[in-house]
Backbone bond lengths (Angstrom), bond angles and torsions (degrees), N, CA, C in turn:
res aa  C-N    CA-C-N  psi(-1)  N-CA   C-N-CA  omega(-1)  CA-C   N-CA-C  phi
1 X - - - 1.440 - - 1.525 108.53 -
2 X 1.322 107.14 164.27 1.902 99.67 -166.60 1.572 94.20 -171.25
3 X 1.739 90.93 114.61 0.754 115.12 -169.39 1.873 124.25 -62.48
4 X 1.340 144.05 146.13 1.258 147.71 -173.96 1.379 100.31 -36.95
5 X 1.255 126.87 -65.09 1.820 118.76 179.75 1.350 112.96 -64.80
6 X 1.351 133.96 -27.69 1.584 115.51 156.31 1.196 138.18 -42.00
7 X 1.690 92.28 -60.20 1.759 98.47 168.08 1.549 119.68 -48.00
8 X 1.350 105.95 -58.86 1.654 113.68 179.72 1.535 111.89 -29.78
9 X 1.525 102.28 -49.37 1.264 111.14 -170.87 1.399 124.32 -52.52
10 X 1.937 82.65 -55.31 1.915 82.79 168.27 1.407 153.52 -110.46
11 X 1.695 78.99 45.45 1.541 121.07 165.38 1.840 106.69 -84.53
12 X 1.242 91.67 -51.55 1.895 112.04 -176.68 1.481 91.63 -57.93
13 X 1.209 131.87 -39.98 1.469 136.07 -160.56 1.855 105.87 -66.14
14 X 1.449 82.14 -48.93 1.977 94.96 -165.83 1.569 89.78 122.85
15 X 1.023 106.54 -17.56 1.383 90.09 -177.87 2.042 142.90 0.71
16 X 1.198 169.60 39.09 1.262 156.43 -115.80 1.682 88.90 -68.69
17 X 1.481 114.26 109.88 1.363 132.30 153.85 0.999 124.74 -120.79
18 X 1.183 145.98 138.15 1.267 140.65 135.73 1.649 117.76 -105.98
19 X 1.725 100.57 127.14 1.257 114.00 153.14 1.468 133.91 -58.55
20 X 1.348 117.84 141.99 1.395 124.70 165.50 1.322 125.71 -92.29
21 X 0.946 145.83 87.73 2.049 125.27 -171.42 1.637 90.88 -84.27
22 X 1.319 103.23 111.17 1.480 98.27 154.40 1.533 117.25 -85.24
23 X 1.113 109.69 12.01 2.063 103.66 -171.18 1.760 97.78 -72.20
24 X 1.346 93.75 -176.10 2.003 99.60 174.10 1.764 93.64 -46.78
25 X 1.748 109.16 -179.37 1.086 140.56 146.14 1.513 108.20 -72.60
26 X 1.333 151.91 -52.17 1.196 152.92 154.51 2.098 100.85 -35.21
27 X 0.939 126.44 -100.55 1.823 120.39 178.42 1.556 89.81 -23.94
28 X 1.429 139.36 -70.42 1.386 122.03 -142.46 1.712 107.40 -65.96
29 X 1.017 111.81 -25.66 1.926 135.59 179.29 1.616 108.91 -58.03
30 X 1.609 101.38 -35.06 1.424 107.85 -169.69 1.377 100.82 -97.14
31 X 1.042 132.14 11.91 1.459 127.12 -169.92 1.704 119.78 142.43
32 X 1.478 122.44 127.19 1.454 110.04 -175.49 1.696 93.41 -158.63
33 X 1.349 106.11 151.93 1.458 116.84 167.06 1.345 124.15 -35.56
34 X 1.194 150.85 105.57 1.345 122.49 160.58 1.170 160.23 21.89
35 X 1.217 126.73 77.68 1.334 116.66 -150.27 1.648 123.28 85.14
36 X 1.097 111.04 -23.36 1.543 125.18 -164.47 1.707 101.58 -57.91
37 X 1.617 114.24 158.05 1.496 134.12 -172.69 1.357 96.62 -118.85
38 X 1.326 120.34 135.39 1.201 145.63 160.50 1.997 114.39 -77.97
39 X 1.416 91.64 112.64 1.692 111.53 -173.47 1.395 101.58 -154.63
40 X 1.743 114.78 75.30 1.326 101.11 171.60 1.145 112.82 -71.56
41 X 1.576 100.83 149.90 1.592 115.30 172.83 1.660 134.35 -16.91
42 X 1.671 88.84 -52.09 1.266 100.63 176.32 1.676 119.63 -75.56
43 X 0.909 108.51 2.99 1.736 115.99 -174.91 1.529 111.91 -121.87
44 X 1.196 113.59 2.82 1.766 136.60 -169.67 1.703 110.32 -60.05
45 X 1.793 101.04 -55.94 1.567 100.49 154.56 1.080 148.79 -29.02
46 X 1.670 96.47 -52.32 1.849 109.23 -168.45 1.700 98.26 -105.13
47 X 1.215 103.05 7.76 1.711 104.96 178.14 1.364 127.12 -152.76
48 X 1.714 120.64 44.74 1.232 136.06 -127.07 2.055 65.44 -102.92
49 X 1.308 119.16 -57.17 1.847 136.49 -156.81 1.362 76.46 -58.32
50 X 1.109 161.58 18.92 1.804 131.40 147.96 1.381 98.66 -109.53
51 X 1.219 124.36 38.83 1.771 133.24 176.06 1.590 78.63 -117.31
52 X 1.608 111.01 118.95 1.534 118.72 158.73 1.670 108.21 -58.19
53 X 0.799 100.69 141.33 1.681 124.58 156.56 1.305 125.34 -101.55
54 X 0.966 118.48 4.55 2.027 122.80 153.82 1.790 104.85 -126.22
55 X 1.294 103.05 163.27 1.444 126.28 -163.61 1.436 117.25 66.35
56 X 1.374 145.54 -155.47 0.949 144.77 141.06 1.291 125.80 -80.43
57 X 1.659 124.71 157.60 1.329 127.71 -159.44 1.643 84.31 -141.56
58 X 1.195 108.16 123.85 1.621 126.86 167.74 1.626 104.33 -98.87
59 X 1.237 126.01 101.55 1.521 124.44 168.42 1.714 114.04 -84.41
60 X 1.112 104.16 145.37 1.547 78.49 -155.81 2.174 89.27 -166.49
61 X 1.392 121.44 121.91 0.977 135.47 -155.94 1.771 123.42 -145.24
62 X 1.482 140.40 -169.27 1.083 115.19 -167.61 1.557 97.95 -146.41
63 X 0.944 139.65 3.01 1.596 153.51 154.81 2.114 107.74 -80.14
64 X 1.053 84.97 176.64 1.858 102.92 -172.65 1.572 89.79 -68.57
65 X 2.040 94.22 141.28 1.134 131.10 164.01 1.350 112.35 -25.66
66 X 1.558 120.04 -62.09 1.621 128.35 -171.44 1.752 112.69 -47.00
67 X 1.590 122.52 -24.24 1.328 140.68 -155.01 1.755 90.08 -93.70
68 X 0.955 79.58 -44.06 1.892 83.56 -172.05 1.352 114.39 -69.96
69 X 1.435 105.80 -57.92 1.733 122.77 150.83 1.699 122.19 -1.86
70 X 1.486 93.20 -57.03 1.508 117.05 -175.65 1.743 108.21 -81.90
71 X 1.418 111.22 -33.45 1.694 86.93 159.17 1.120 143.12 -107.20
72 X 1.746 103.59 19.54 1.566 129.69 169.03 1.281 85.83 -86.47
73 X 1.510 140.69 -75.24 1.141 98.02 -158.63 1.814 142.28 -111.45
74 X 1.942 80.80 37.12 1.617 111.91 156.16 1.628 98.17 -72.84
75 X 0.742 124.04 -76.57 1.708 132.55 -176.09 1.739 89.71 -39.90
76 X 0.909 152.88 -71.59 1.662 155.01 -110.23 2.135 83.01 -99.23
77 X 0.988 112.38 -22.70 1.653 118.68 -177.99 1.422 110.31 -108.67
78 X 1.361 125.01 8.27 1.150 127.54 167.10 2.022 94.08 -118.57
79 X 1.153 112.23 27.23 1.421 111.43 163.55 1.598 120.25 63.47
80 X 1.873 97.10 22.74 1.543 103.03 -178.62 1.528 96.03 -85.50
81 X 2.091 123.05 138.48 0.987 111.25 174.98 1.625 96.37 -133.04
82 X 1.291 123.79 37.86 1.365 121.55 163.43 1.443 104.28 -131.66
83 X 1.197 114.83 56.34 1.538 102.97 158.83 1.747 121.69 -127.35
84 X 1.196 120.44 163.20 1.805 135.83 -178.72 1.400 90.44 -127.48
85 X 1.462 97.53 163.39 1.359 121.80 -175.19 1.547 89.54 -124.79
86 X 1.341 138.91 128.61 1.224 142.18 145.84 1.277 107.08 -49.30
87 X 1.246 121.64 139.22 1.690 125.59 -165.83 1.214 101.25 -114.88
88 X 1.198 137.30 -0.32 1.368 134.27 165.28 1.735 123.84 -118.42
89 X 1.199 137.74 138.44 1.436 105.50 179.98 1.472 143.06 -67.75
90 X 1.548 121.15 -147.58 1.421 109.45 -177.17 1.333 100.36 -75.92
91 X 1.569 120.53 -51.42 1.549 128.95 177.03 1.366 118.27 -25.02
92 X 1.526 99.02 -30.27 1.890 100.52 -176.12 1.411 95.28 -92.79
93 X 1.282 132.65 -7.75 1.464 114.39 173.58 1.686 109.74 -81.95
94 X 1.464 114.84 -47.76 1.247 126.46 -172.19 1.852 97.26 -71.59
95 X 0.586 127.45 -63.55 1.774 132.38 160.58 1.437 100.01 -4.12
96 X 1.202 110.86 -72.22 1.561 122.77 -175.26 1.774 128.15 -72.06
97 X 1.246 90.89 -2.95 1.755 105.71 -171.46 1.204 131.56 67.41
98 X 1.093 112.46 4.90 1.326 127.89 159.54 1.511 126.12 -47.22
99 X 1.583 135.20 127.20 1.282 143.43 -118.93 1.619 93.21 -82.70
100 X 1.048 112.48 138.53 1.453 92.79 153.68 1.801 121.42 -154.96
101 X 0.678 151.33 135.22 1.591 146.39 -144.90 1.816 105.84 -103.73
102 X 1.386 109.88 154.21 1.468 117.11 -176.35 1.852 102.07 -128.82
């Protein structure tokens, strides 16, 4: 898990990340990480193959840890082995002012 100032960081870095928003398509419209892909939760099943499998993948959402849990380790059984879970939510990104595009 990795915390909101990590990620930032290795965004600041150049880092190769890609974000996940699992929230609705409506939340991801109103605001999303950088760069970030829209895969709500509920659509994660039938659309798990637009989750890259090279670089790192930050999944990263706005409900309780346990929710997220469940599509790390939906993804972790579909043989994804580059992904983090942001350990805090989006609120703690936007909270902090940290950039984020609509």
């Amino acid at each position: 898990m990795r915390l909101v100032e990590y990620v930032k960081a290795q965004f600041d870095k150049g880092r190769k990340m890609r974000p996940i928003d699992l929230r609705s398509a409506d939340e991801y419209q109103r605001g999303h990480l950088p760069g970030a892909r829209s895969v709500p939760l509920t659509e994660l099943p039938a659309r798990f193959a637009e989750v890259p499998t090279t670089n790192r993948v930050v999944l990263y959402y706005d409900w309780s840890p346990a929710e997220v849990e469940l599509a790390y380790r939906f993804l972790k059984g579909q043989r994804y082995r580059n992904l983090n879970m942001m350990g805090e939510r989006y609120k703690a990104w936007t909270e902090r002012g940290h950039p984020i595009e609509q």
